[in-house]
Structures are given as structure tokens and as C-alpha cells.
ROMIPA-760725 format. One record per residue (C-alpha): residue in one letter; y, x, z; residue number from 1. Coordinates in steps of 0.001 Angstrom, whole numbers, plus 500000, padded with zeros to 6 digits. Each point is the difference from the previous one (the first is absolute). Example, Ala and Ser with C-alpha at 12.3 -4.5 7.8 and 13.67 -1.06 7.14 Angstrom:
// ROMIPA-760725
+------+--------+--------+--------+------+
: resn :      y :      x :      z : resi :
+------+--------+--------+--------+------+
:    a : 495500 : 512300 : 507800 :    1 :
:    s : 503440 : 501370 : 499340 :    2 :
+------+--------+--------+--------+------+
***
This chain:
// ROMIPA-760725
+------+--------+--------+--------+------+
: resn :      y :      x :      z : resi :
+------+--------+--------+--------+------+
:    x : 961765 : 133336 : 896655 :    1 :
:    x : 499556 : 496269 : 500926 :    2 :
:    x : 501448 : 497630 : 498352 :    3 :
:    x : 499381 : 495820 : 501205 :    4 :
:    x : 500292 : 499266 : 496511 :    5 :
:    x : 497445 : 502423 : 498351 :    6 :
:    x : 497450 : 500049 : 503031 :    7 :
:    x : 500172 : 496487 : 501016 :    8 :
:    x : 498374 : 500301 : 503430 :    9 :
:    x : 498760 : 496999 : 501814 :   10 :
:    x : 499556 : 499885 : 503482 :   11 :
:    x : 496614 : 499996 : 501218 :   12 :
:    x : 500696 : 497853 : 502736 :   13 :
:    x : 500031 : 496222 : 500726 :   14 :
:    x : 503229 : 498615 : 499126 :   15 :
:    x : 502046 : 498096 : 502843 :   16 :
:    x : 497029 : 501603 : 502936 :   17 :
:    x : 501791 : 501808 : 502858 :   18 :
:    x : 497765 : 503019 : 500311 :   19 :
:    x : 501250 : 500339 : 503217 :   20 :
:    x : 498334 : 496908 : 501329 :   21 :
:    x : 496802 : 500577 : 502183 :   22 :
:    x : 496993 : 499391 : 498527 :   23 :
:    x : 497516 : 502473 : 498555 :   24 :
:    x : 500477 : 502075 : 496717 :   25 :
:    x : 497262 : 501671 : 497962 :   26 :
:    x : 501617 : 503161 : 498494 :   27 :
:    x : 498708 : 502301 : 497001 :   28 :
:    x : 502245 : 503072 : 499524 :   29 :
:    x : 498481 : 502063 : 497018 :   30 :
:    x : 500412 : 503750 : 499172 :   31 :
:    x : 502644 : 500535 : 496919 :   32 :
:    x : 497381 : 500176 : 496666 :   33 :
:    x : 496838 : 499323 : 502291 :   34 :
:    x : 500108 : 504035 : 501689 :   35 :
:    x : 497252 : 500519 : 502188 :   36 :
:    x : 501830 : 501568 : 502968 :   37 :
:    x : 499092 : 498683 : 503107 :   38 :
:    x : 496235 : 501543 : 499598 :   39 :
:    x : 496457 : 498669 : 498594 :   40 :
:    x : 497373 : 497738 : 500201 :   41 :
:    x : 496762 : 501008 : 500889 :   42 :
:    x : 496477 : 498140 : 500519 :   43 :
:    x : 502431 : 497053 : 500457 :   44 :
:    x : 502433 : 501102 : 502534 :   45 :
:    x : 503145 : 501409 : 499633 :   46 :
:    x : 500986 : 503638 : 500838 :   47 :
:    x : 503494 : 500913 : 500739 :   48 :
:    x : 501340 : 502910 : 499072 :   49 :
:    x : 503222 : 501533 : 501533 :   50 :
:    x : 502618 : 497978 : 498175 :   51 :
:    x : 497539 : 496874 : 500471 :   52 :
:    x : 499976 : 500715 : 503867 :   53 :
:    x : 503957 : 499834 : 500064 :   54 :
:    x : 499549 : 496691 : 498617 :   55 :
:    x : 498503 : 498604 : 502352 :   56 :
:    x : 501831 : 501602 : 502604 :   57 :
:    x : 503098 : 498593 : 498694 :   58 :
:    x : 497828 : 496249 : 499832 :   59 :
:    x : 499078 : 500612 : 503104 :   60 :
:    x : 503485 : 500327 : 501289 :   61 :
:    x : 502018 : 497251 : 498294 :   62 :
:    x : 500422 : 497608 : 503559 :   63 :
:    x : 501450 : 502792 : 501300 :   64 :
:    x : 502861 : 500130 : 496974 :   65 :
:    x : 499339 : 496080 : 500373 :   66 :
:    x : 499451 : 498240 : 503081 :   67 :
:    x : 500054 : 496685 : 498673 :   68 :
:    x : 496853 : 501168 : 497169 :   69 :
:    x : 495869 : 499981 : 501597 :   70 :
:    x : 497562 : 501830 : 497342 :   71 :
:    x : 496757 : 498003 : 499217 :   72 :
:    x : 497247 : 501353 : 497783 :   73 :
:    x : 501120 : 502900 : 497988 :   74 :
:    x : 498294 : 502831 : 497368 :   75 :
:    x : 501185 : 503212 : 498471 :   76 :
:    x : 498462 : 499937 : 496690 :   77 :
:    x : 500138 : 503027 : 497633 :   78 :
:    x : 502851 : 498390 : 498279 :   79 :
:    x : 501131 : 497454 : 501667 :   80 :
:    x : 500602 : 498463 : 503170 :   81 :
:    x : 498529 : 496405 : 501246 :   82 :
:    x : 501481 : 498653 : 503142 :   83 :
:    x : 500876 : 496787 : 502257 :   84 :
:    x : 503341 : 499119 : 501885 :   85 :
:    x : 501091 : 497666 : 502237 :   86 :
:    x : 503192 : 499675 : 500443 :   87 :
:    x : 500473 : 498474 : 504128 :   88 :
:    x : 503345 : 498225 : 499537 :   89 :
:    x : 502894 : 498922 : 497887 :   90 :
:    x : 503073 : 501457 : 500186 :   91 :
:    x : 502986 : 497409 : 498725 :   92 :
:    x : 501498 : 500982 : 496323 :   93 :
:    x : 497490 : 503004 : 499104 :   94 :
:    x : 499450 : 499583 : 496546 :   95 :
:    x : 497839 : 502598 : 497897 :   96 :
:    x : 502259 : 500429 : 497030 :   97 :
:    x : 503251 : 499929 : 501470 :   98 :
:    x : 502024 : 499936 : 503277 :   99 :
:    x : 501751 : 496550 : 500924 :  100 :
:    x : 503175 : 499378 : 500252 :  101 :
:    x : 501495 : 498914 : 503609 :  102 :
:    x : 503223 : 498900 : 500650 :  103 :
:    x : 500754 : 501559 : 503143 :  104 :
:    x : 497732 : 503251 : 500123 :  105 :
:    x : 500228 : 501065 : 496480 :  106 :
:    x : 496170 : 500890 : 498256 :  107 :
:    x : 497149 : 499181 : 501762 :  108 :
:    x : 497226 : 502978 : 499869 :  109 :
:    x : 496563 : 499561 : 497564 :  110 :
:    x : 498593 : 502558 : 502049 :  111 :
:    x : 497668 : 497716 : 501919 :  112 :
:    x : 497918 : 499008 : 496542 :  113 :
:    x : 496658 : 500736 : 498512 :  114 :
:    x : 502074 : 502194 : 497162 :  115 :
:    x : 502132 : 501982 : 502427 :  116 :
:    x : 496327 : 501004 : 501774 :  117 :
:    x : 498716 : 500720 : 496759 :  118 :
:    x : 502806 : 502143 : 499239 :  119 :
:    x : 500167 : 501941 : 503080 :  120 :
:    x : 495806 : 500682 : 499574 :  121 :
:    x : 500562 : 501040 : 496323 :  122 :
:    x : 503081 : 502426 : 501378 :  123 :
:    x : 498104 : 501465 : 502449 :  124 :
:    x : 496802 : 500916 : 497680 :  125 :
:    x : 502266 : 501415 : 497718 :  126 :
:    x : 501855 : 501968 : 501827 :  127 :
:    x : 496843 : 501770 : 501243 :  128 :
:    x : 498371 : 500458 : 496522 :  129 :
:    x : 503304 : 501270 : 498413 :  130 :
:    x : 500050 : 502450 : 502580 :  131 :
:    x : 496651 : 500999 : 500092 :  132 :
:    x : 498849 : 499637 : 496653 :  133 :
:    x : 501780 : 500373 : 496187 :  134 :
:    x : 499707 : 496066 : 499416 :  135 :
:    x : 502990 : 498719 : 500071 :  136 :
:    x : 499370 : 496118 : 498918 :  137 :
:    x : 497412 : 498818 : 502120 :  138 :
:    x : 500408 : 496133 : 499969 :  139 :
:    x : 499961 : 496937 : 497302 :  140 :
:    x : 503446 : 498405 : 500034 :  141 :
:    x : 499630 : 496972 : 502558 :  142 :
:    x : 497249 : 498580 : 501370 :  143 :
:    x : 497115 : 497028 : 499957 :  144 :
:    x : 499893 : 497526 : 502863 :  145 :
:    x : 498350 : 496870 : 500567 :  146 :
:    x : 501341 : 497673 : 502962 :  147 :
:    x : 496772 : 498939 : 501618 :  148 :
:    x : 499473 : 496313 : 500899 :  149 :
:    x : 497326 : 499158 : 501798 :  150 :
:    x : 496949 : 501322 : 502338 :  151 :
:    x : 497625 : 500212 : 496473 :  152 :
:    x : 502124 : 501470 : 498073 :  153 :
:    x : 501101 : 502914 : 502533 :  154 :
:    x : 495747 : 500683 : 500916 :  155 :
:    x : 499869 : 500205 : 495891 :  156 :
:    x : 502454 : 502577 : 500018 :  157 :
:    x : 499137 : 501891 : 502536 :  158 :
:    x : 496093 : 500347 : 498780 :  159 :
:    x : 501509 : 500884 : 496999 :  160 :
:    x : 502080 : 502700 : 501526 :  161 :
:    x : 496915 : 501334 : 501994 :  162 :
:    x : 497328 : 499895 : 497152 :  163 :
:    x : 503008 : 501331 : 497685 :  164 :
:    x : 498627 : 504136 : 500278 :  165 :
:    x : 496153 : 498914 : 499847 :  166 :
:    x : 501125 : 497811 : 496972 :  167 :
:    x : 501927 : 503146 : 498025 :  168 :
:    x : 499866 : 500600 : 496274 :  169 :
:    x : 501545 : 503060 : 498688 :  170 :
:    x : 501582 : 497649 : 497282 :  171 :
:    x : 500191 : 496749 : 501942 :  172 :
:    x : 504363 : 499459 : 501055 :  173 :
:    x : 498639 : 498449 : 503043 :  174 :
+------+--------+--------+--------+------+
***
């Protein structure tokens, strides 16, 4: 059971940044204990397998969950997945770790925010894979993201993000 006080979990994310804002997002969601269950790399390129396929069916179809999202650069990795957002707008009062209060229309929704796409990816995967499979935990708890700042840094990542499956070490975390 979880327990603030024994786990002390710290959020991951930039403290006071509205994750809804637009700008572009480099996201790392990794498999729970480093499974390799999207497929395999071979002579440096990857090779989906079923469950690794569904993954990037469900990438593939995140602006259609979320209009407001555009999907840069992007990799299915054995365990892990590499990709770029961009988020197209900024809703008012989206925050990613809780709604806002308003006085006259009650909560405002979070669902417009790089977690709430994360979430809904990670939801559908799972579903699949606990239906298909016997895993039942496929992700790491949360997530890694980098808000990406300028034209340099975004060609970085993305060379990274293409070179990532020709780069591959069985015991690299990368």
C-alpha cells in the first residue's frame, strides 16, 4: 500500500510549468522493471512484435484522443518508448497536477496536458497487453519529459531518438 510518508514520491515534473501550455515535450515512458515487450532489436533496427505494434498504433492515434497534441519524432524501443509532442495551444487553468478552482464553473479539466496524454497512451497499451497477454504491470510509475527550448536542442533530440535502435545495448537503460 502507499503511504506519502514511507514512499516519499517527488514529482518528476517542473514545478510551477503548466504542462498544458504549447510548446514541445520530449517524453520517455519505460516498461515496469525494463520488460522487453514491444519486440527486438536487430542489425540496428527495431522489430515490433504484436504488443509493440499496438503501441504504436495507440502513438499513432493520440490527436485523435487529442486534437490540440501533433507527434514529432518518435521510437518504440524494446523497453521503452522515445517520443516528441507539441502541444498547439493553451487552454486557460489546465494544470498537470491538479484541476483549478473557478468561481463560477466549478473545476476546470487537466485533460488537455502532457500527463493526461500520457495517461490515456499508457491506458490504452495496457489494456491490450492485459488482455492479450498474462502481464499485468506493463509500465514504470510516471514518466520522463524534457520541455524542449530551442531549434538545437529539439534536432539533438530527435537524432537521438532516430539513432536510438542502431545505438542499442542489451544493458544500456537508454
Amino acid at each position: 500500500m502507499y503511504s506519502s510518508a514511507i514512499h516519499k514520491r517527488q514529482s518528476r515534473r517542473l514545478n510551477g510549468h503548466d504542462y498544458a501550455s504549447a510548446g514541445l515535450y520530449f517524453i520517455t515512458l519505460n516498461t515496469e522493471n525494463r520488460n522487453k515487450l514491444f519486440g527486438e532489436i536487430k542489425n540496428g533496427f527495431m522489430q515490433l512484435n504484436e504488443a509493440g505494434l499496438i503501441a504504436q498504433k495507440c502513438w499513432l492515434e493520440i490527436p485523435e484522443h487529442f486534437p490540440h497534441a501533433t507527434l514529432l519524432d518518435f521510437v518504440i524501443m524494446p523497453n521503452h518508448i522515445h517520443g516528441i509532442i507539441e502541444i498547439i495551444y493553451n487552454p486557460v487553468g489546465a494544470k498537470n497536477f491538479s484541476p483549478l478552482l473557478e468561481p463560477q464553473s466549478g473545476c476546470t479539466s487537466p485533460t488537455k496536458t502532457i500527463g493526461s496524454i500520457v495517461r490515456g497512451f499508457k491506458i490504452g497499451v495496457t489494456k491490450w497487453i492485459r488482455q492479450h497477454t498474462t502481464i499485468h504491470e506493463v509500465w514504470q510509475r510516471n514518466y520522463y519529459d524534457h520541455i524542449i527550448h530551442d531549434t538545437d536542442s529539439f534536432e539533438r533530440i530527435c537524432k537521438y531518438i532516430r539513432d536510438n535502435p542502431k545505438n542499442w545495448n542489451e544493458n544500456d537503460l537508454s
